[in-house]
Structure formats: structure tokens, C-alpha cells
N, C-alpha and C positions, 0 to 999 in steps of 0.2 A: 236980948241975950246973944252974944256972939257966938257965931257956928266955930264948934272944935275942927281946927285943919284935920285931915288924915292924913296918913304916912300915903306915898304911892307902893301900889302893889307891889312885892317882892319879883324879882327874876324869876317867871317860870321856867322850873326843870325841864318842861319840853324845850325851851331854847336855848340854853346851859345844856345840856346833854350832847345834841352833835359839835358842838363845839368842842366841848372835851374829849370827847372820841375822838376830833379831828388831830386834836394836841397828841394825845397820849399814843395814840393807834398807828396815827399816818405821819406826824410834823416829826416826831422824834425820832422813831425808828429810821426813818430816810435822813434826819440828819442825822444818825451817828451814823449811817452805811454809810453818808456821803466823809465824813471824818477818817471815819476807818478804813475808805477808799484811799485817799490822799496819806494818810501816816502809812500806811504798809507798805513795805519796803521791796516788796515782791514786785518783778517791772518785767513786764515778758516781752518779746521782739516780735516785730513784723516776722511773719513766714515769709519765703518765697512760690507765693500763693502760684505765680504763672507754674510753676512744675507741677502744682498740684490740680489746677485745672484742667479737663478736657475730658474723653472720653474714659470712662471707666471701665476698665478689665472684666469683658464677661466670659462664660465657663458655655462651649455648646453642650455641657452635660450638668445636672443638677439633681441632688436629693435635696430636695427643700423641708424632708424630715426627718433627720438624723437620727432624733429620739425615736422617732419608731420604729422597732425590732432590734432597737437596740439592748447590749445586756450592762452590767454596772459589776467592775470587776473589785472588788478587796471593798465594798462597801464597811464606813467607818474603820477601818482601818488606814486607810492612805488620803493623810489631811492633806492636800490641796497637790496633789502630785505634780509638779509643773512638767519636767521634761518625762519621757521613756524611752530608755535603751538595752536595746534587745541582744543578748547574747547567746548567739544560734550555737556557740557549743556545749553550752549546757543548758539550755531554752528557756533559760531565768529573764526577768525583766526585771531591768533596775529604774525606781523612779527619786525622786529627793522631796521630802516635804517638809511642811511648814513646823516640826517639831523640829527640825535638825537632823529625822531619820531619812537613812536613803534605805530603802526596803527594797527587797526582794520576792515575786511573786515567780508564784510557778502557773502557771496558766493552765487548767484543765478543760475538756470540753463543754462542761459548764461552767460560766464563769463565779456564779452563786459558789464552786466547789473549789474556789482557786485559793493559793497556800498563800500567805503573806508572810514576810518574816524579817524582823528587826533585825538589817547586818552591821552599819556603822552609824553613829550617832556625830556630825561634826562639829556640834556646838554653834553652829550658824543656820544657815539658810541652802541648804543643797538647791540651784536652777539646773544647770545645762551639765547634761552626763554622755562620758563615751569613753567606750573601751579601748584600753590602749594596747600596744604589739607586746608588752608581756604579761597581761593579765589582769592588767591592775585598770582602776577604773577613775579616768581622770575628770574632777568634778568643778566647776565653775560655781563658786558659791558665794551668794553676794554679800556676804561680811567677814569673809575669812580669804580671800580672794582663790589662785587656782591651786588646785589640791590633789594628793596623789594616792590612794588606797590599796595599800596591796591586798592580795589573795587573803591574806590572814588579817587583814582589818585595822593594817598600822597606816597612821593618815600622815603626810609630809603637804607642808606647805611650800610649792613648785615657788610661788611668785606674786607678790600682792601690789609692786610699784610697779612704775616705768616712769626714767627720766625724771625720777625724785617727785611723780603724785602718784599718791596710793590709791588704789580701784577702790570707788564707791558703791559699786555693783558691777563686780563680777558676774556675769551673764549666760552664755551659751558657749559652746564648746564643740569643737570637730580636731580630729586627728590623720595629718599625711601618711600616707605608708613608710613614707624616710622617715618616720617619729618624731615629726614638728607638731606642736600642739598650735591649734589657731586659737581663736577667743577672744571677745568681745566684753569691753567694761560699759556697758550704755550708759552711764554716767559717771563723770568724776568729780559729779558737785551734790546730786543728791542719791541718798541712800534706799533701799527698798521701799524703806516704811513711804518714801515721800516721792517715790517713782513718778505720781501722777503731776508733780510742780517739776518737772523736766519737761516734760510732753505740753505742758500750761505757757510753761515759760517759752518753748520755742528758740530756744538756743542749743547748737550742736556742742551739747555737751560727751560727746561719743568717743571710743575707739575702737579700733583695730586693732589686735596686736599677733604676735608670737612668741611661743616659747621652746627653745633649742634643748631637750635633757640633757645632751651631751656635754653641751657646753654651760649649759643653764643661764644663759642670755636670754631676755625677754627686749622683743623690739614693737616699735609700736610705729604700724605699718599704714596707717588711718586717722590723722587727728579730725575734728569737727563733725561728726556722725551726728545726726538726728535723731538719739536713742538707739543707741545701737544693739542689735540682739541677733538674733538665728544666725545662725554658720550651717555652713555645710562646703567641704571641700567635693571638687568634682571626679566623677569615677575614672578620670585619665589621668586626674591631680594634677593639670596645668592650670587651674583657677580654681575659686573659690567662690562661694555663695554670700553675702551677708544682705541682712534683715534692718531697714530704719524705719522704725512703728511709728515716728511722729509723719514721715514723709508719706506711708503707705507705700514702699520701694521695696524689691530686693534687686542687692547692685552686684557686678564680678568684677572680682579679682584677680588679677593673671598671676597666678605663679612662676609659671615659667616663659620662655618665648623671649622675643625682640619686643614683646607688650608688656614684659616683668615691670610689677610694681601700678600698672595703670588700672583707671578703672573704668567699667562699660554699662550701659544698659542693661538687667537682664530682666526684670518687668514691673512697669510704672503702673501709677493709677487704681492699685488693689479697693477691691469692693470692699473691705477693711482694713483693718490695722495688723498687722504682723508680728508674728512671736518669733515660734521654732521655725527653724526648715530644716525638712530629712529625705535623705535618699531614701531608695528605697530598694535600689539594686537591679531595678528593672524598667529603667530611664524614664523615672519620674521625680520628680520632687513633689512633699509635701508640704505645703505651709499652712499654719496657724493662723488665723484671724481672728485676734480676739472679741472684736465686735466689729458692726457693721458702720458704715459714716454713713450718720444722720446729717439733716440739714439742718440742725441745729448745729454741728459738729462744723461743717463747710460755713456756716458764717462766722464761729468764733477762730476757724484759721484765717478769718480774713480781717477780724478786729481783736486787737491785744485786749482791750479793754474789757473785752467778754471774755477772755481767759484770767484774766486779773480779778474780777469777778468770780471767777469759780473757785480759783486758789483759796479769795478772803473768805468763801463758803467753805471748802473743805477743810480750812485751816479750823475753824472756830463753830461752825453746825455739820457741818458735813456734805460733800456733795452728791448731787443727787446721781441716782447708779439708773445710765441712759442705756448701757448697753446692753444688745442684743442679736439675734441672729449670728452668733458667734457660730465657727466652722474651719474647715481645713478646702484647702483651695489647691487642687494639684495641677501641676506645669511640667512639660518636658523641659528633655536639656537645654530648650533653646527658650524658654521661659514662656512660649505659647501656652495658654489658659486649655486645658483637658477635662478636669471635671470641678466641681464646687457642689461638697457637702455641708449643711448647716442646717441650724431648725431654729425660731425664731425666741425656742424657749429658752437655749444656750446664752451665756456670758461668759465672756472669760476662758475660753480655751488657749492651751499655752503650745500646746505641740498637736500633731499629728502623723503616726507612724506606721503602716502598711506591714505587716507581720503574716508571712501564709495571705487568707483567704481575709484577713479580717484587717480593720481599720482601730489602732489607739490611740485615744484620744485622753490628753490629762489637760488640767488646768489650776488656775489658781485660788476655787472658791472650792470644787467637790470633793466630798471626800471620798472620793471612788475613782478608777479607769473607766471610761467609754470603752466598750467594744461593738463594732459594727462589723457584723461578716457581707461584705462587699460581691458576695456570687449571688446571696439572695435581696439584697437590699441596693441593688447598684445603682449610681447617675444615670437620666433618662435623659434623652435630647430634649431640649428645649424648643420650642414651637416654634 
């Protein structure tokens, strides 16, 4: 009798199993990133890394923890307060948040007891605030461009173009004693929401500008800026301060002089990135840094291709939030490093402003003011 053939064995699932995993888990997902590398349209530039090479800017003084003894002024009340400005004649603090409120605090000696008060609502994005020579408070807002509030809370829009392109982000703000409004559009190609594909892309997409009330002329005094942001005109008002966060820079301006119109050095290489900068009235400047450069951060200013990368992540998953050790870095007139306060738990601080005895600090995630009183908490030399 002839023997029945058998079938051969079936595929065992132990060896069908990494293979499918390999297919579904590893082959496919890396080919669509590799797909969705190549279709998006998003194409960032070479930096000019040699500027940004070299020694980094350090502080002979340091609080390396900010948060501690620190107090938290208008908690939940003031969404993400980016700028603060202080007006010493009625000792109100104006900040702008992410509702479109720019509020008013009164500041008490606790801060837990401090007033907060809904004054004008702009319908946009209130950034960079300063008070101007008749009372009224001029505000850089980044979808409505700059703006003018008076005492009684009626809002005029000063000026949203230059040279026929309209400000994509209206930015920061400082004012001459002659009553020229300075002010920064850090981009005129992407909008708030998309801030972080400027800084990705690595093109100066920035300006400079100014605004005349008298004559209502706006000239724009700066094309190519690296995100351009912080002003601060100087206490002699023959120069000017400005902030480029992609470079880690702040650069001057000459206003006045045989140097009108040029631009100089005033301090390279910051240990992070740059927001606000403020006087402070007593020959300092403050600046913002909103976080720290990681070495993660120094390789992808050195390959586009890892900022192209981060874009297709934040465009479609999100990307991942690296920053830290955010802080205010203060500089005299001559842009020499004096102290650096920061604490590693911070992200995202937008200003920092020197008020009395104490340090304010807003930003663009808290919903509170930092205060730090600076007599008991102050920068210690560094070893």
C-alpha cells in the first residue's frame, strides 16, 4: 500500500512574527518619514555657523536658582504675560497676554495680594509694551501690528506695513524721548503661531523699523534680521539695542553721530537665545533668554537637515519642548556680562525687568509674573 505524502509543515509564527514587526514597525514608518522628508516643502538655509562659534558669554555672577525665593505675581490670572512695563507714575505694571488682555497689576508687598485688572482687550496678541511721552501705551502686537492706547482705552492702529509687506509679527517695542517709536517685526513670512519654522528655517527673515507720530511715516531701518526681537533704545538716545534669537546676538544701532544708520557689536555668543531687552535706568541692561543652547541645538545650527526634520515633527506630531535653564542675563552699557540669573526648571522666559529691589520676570507658557527681590536673593561670584 502506498504511503499518503504529507503537506510540509506550515510557517511557524515564531518566524513570520519578526518579520512582520520588521515590515509594519520599522520598513514603513521610515519609509513614509523618508517620503515625507522629500515632499515637504519646508527647505531651511545653511546658518552662518562661523558667527556663532566660539567662546560663549559668561556672567562673573550667577543665581543658578531663580525659583528659589521666588514669589508668583497675578497667578492664573495673567496667561502667558510676555513683555512688562513699569509705569513709575502710577506704579501699575502693564503686561499683554495670550487672551488679547493687556492687564494691569498693582503690585503689593505680597505678591499673593497683588490687583490684576482687565484694562484693554486688542483682539490680537499683545508682545512688546512701552509707555509713551503722553500717556498712552504703545503696543507691538503680532497680528494687528503697532498700536496706540490711550489713557481711556481707545486703541489706533499706528502702522502694520512697510514698503508694501505687512508685519507678520510685530514684536517688541521701545520709544525716543523725540517720540520715535522703534520696533521690530521678527518675521515677515511667519506668524506667531509658526515662530518656531523661522528660527528652523534659518533665514533672516527680520526687521528694523520706525515710526515718526508726527508725520506717521514708518521706515524700516534693518532688512535681514535673524528673528528679530528686543529693543531697547540707549539712556543718551544716540543708539539703540536690538535682539536676533536665531543668532544668540544683541547688535547697536547708532542713531545719532557720523555712525548714523551703522551697525556694531554690542554682545555675541549669549549662553541662550534672546527675547526682551530693558533698561533699567541704572546702567544695566536686561535680557531674556529664553532657553539655554543645548548640543543638540549647536549641531542642528550646523545641518539644515536636522532642522527640516524638526519642522516635519512639529508640523504633524509635535516637537519635542528641549528647553531649559531659561533666565535674564544682565550687561552694562558696554554689553560686558554682569550677572546671570536662571534655574534649570524655567522655559521660556520673554523679558526681564528690574523694578525697586526686585526682578520681573514674564513669559510665554506661565500664567503668573516671576518676582525675585534681588537684595535677598542676589548673583554670587562664580568660582
Amino acid at each position: 500500500m502506498p504511503q499518503r505524502k504529507t503537506n510540509p509543515d506550515p510557517p511557524s509564527k515564531k518566524t513570520s512574527w519578526p518579520f512582520n514587526f520588521l515590515v509594519f514597525f520599522v520598513i514603513v514608518p521610515v519609509s513614509a518619514a523618508l517620503v515625507l522628508y522629500q515632499l515637504d516643502s519646508f527647505d531651511p538655509a545653511p546658518l552662518p555657523v562661523h558667527e556663532l562659534v566660539g567662546p560663549v558669554a559668561t556672567s562673573p555672577k550667577r543665581n543658578e536658582r531663580l525659583l528659589h525665593g521666588s514669589e508668583l505675581v497675578g497667578v492664573g490670572s495673567l496667561l502667558a504675560p510676555e513683555d512688562v512695563a513699569y509705569d513709575s507714575k502710577s506704579g501699575l505694571i502693564y503686561t499683554g497676554c495670550m487672551d488679547g488682555w493687556i492687564k494691569r497689576v498693582t503690585v503689593n508687598e505680597s505678591a499673593t495680594e497683588s490687583l490684576v485688572e482687565n484694562w484693554v482687550n486688542t483682539g490680537g496678541r499683545p508682545l512688546g509694551l512701552a509707555h509713551g511721552l503722553n500717556n498712552q501705551v504703545i503696543v507691538a502686537d503680532a497680528d494687528k501690528g503697532l498700536l496706540s492706547i490711550s489713557e481711556e482705552g481707545k486703541v489706533e492702529v499706528l502702522t502694520d506695513e512697510a514698503e508694501g509687506v505687512k508685519f507678520k509679527l510685530t514684536d517688541c517695542v521701545d520709544i525716543a524721548t523725540d517720540g520715535i517709536i522703534y520696533f521690530t517685526d521678527a518675521s515677515h513670512k511667519y506668524s506667531l503661531k509658526h515662530f518656531a519654522f523661522d528660527i528652523l528655517e534659518g533665514k533672516p527673515n527680520g526687521r528694523l523699523m520706525s515710526y515718526d507720530p508726527t508725520t506717521k511715516q514708518t521706515k524700516v531701518l534693518l532688512h535681514d534680521l535673524y528673528f528679530a526681537n528686543g529693543i531697547a533704545v540707549s539712556p543718551d538716545q544716540s543708539y539703540l539695542i536690538f535682539c536676533e534669537t536665531t543668532m544668540r546676538r544683541c547688535r547697536k544701532y547708532h542713531l545719532q553721530g557720523r555712525n548714523k544708520g551703522s551697525v556694531d557689536k554690542f554682545i555675541d555668543r549669549l549662553p541662550g537665545m534672546p527675547d526682551n531687552i530693558r533698561y533699567d535706568g541704572e546702567g544695566l541692561y536686561w535680557i531674556a533668554l529664553v532657553t539655554e543652547i543645548t548640543p543638540f541645538w549647536n549641531l542642528a545650527v550646523r545641518h539644515p537637515f536636522i532642522r527640516k526634520v524638526l519642522a516635519i515633527m512639529d508640523r504633524y506630531v509635535g516637537r519635542p519642548q528641549t528647553e531649559k535653564n531659561s533666565g535674564v542675563f544682565a550687561v552694562d552699557l558696554e554689553g560686558k556680562p554682569v550677572a546671570h540669573y536662571y534655574d534649570p526648571g524655567l522655559s521660556l522666559l520673554s523679558t526681564g525687568i528690574k523694578i525697586g529691589n526686585h526682578l520681573y520676570c514674564g513669559s510665554v507658557v506661565y500664567p503668573y509674573i516671576i518676582r525675585l527681590n534681588l537684595e535677598q536673593h542676589p548673583a554670587q561670584p562664580t568660582s
